[in-house]
C-alpha positions as CSV (number, residue, x, y, z in Angstrom):
1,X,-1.6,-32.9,-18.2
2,X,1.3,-31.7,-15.8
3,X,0.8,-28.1,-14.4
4,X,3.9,-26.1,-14.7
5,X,6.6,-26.3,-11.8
6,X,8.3,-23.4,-12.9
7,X,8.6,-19.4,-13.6
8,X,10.6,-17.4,-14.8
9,X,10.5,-13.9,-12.9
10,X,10.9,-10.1,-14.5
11,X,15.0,-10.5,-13.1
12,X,15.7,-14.1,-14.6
13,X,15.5,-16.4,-11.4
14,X,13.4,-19.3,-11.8
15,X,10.9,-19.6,-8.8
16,X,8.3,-22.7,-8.2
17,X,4.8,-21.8,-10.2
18,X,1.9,-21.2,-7.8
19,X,-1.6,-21.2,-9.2
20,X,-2.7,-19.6,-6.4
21,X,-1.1,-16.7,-7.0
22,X,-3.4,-16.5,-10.4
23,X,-6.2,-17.1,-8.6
24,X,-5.7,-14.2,-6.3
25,X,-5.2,-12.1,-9.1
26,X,-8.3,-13.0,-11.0
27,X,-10.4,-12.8,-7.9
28,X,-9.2,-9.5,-6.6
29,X,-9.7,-8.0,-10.2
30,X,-12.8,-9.8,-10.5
31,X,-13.5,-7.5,-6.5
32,X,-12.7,-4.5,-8.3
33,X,-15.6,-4.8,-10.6
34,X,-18.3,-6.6,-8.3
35,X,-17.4,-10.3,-8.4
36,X,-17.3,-12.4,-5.4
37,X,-17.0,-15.9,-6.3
38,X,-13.7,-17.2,-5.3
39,X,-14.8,-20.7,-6.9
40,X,-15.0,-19.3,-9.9
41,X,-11.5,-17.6,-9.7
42,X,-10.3,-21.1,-8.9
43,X,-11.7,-22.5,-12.0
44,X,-10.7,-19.8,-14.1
45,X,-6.8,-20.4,-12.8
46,X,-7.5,-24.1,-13.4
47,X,-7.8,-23.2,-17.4
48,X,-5.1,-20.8,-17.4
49,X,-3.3,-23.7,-15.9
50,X,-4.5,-26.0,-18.6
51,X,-3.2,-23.1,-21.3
52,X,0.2,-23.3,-19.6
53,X,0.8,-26.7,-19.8
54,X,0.0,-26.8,-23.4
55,X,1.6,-24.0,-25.0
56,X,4.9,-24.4,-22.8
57,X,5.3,-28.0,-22.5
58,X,9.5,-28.5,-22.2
59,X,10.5,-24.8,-21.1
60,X,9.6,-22.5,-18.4
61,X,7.0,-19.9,-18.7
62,X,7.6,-16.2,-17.8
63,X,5.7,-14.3,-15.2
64,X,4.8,-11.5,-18.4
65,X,3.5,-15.2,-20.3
66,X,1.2,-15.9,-17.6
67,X,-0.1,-12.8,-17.6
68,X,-0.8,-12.8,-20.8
69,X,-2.7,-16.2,-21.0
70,X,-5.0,-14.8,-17.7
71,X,-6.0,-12.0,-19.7
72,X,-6.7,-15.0,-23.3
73,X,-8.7,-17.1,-20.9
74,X,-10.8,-14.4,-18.7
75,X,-11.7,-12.8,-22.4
76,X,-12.9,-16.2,-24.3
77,X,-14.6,-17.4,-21.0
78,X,-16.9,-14.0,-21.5
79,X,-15.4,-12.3,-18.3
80,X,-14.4,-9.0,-20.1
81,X,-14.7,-6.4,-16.9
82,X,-12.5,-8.8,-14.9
83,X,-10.0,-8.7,-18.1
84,X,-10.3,-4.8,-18.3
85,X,-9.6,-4.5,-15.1
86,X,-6.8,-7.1,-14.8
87,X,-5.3,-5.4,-17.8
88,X,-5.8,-2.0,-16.2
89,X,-3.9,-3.3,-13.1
90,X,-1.1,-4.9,-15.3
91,X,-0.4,-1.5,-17.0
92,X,-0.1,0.3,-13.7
93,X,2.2,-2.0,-12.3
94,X,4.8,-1.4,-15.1
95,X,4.5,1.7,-14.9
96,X,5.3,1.7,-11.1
97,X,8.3,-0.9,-12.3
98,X,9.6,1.2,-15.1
99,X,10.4,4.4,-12.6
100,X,11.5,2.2,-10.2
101,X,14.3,1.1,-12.9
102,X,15.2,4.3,-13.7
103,X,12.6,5.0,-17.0
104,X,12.8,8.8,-17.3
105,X,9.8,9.9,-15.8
106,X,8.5,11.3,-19.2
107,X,8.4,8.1,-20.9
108,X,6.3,6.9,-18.1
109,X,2.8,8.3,-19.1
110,X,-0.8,8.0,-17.2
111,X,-3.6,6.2,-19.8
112,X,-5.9,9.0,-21.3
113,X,-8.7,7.3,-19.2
114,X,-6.3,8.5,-16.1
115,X,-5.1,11.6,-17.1
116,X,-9.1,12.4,-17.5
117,X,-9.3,11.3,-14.3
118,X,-6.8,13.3,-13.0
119,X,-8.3,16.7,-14.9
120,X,-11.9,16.0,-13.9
121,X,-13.4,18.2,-11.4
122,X,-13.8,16.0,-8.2
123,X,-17.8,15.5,-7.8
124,X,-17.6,13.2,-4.9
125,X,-19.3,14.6,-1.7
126,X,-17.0,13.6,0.6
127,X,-15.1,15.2,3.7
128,X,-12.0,14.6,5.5
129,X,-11.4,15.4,9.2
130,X,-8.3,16.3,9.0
131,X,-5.3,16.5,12.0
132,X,-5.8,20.8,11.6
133,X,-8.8,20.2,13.9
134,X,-10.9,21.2,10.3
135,X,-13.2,19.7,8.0
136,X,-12.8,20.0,4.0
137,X,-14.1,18.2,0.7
138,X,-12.2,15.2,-0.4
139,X,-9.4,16.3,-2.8
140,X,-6.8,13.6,-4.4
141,X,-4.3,16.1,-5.3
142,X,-3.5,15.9,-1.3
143,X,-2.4,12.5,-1.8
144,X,-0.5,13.3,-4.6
145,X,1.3,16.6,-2.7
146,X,2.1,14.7,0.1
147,X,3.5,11.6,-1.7
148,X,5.6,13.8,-3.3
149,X,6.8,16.0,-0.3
150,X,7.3,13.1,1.9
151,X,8.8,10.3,-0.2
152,X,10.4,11.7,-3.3
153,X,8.3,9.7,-5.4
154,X,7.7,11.1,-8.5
155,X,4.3,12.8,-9.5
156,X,3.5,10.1,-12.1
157,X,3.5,7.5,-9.4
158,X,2.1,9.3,-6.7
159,X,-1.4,10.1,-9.2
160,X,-1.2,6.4,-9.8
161,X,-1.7,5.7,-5.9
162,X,-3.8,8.5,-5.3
163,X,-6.6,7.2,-8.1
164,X,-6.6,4.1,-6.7
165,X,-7.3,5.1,-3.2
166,X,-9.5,7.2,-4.3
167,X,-11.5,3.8,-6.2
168,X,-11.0,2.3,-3.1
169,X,-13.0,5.4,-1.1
170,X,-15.7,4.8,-3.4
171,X,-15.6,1.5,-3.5
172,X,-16.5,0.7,0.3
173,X,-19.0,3.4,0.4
174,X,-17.4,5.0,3.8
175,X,-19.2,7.9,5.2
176,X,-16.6,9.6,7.3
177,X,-13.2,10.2,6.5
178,X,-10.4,11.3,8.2
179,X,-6.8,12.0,7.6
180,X,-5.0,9.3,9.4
181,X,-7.9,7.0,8.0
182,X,-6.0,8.2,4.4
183,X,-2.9,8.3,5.4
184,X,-3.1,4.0,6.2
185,X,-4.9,3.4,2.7
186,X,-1.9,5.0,1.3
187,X,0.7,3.3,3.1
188,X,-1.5,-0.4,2.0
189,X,-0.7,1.0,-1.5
190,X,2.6,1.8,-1.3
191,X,3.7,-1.4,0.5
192,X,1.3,-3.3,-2.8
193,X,3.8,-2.0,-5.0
194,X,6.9,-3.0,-3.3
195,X,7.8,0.8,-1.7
196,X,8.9,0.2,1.7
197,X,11.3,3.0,2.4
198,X,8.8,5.5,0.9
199,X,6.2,3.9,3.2
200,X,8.6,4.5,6.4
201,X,8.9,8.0,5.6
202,X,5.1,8.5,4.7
203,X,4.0,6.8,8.1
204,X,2.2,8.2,10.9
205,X,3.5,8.5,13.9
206,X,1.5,8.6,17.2
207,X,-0.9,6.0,19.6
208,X,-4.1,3.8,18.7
209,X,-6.7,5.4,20.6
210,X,-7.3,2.2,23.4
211,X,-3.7,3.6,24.3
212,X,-4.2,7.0,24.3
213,X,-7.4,6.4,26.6
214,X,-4.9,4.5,28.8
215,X,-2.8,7.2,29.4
216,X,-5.7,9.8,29.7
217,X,-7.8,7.7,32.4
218,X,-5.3,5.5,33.9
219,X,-2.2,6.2,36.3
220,X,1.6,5.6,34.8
221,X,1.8,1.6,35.6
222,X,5.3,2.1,34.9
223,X,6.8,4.9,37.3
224,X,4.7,5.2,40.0
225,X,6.2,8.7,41.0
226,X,5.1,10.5,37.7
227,X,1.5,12.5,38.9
228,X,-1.5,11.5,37.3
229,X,-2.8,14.9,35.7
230,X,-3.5,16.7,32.4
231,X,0.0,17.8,32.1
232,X,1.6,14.4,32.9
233,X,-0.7,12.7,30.8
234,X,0.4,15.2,27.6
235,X,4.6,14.5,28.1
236,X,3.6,10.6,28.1
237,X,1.9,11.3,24.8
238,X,4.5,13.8,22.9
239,X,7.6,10.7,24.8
240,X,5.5,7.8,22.9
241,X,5.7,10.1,19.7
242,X,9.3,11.5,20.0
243,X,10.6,7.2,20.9
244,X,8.4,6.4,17.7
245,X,10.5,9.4,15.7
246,X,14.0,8.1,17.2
247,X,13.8,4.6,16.2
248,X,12.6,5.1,12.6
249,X,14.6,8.5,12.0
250,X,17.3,8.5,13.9
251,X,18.6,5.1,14.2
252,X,19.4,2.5,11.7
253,X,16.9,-0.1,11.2
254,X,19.3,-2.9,12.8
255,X,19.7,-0.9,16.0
256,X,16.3,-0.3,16.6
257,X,15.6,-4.2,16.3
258,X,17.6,-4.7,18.7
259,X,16.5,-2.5,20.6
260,X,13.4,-3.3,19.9
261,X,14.1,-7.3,20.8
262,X,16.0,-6.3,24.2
263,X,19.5,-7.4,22.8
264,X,20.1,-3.8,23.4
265,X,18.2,-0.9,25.3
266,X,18.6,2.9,23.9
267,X,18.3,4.8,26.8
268,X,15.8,8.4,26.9
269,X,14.4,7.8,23.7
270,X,12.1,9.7,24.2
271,X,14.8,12.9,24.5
272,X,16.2,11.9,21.3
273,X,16.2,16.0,20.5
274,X,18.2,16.9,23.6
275,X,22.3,16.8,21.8
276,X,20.1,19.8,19.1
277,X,18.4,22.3,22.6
């Protein structure tokens, strides 16, 4: 019996059928509940396979279809964590898809398991280092706030992201936390559910720390004239983040790859704010 060599996707294009795209998803929600047997993810996909080729023999399959035979065959194969938290996944993906298509934001609603989530005092002992040169307990709503400041996204989607980074916390057990450290979970999120410009406008802008020791302990390679010293060593840093600012805020995305690629060269970038002194 044929596998299927089709899909049908959520917009109507027909795409080629990849079963490893079902065995990703059964093994990452079989992650989110303990599993680690890949094998067994590829087995499982193998019988959703078998399911497909049966029940759709002559016309394509939709991507929803699928879905809903992963969730048949994960239940009658006695794997009912991995299918709640497949289905779980599922539901928070439309709901991301609905707001994305316009859905008024009140007919987009959080499950009651979520919304106790959300209303449940935070019992976690965890603390975030934060860029204020402080140290606080771990609070979601921060996520949620600054979603919402920075992106525009609206607060239903933004509790969405912020419970599953929060899962994720928990998950891998970390003991120290720290804003940036937050701030890139987010971003892995956001770029999961297919929002790129929000996560250009929630990045982070700044220097790995290798770099920064660089400039700290190391003479300017580049300009041999420019003094070694503390306060030489602070303009190279605020330059890096001001060039970093330019190219994602100021100009379009096409002119800072080329830029970027040499086709072109923007000169100062780094004195982007100069026309506005």
């Amino acid at each position: 019996m044929e596998q299927p060599k089709e899909v049908r996707k959520r917009d109507g294009k027909v795409a080629p059928f990849e079963k490893t795209k079902i065995v990703n998803a059964i093994f990452k929600a079989a992650s989110a509940v303990g599993g680690a047997d890949r094998n067994l993810a590829e087995d499982l996909a193998d019988a959703v396979t078998i399911y497909l080729s049966r029940e759709f023999a002559g016309r394509i399959p939709t991507v929803e279809e699928i879905q809903d035979i992963v969730e048949r065959v994960l239940i009658k194969t006695g794997h009912a964590r991995t299918a709640k938290a497949y289905i779980l996944y599922r539901q928070k993906r439309a709901k991301v898809r609905q707001v994305r298509a316009g859905v008024l934001p009140e007919e987009t609603k959080l499950s009651e398991l979520e919304v106790a989530r959300l209303k449940e005092s935070t019992d976690l002992a965890l603390f975030v280092r934060t860029s204020a040169e402080d140290i606080v307990s771990w609070n979601r709503e921060k996520i949620v706030e600054a979603l919402c400041r920075e992106t525009g996204l609206h607060q239903n989607i933004a509790e969405i992201i912020a419970l599953e980074v929060e899962d994720d916390i928990i998950a891998s057990k970390i003991n120290t936390l720290t804003a940036p450290l937050i701030r890139e979970m987010v971003n892995a999120k956001l770029v999961e559910y297919g929002f790129e410009d929000e996560r250009r406008r929630h990045t982070r802008l700044g220097m790995p720390h290798y770099d920064v020791r660089q400039v700290i302990t190391l003479p300017n390679k580049e300009n041999a004239n420019i003094p070694h010293n503390p306060e030489a060593t602070n303009l190279s840093l605020a330059e890096a983040i001001k060039k970093e600012f330019a190219l994602l805020e100021v100009f379009s995305p096409d002119v800072a790859d080329n830029h970027l690629s040499g086709d072109i060269h923007l000169h100062d970038l780094g004195m982007v704010d100069r026309p506005y002194s």
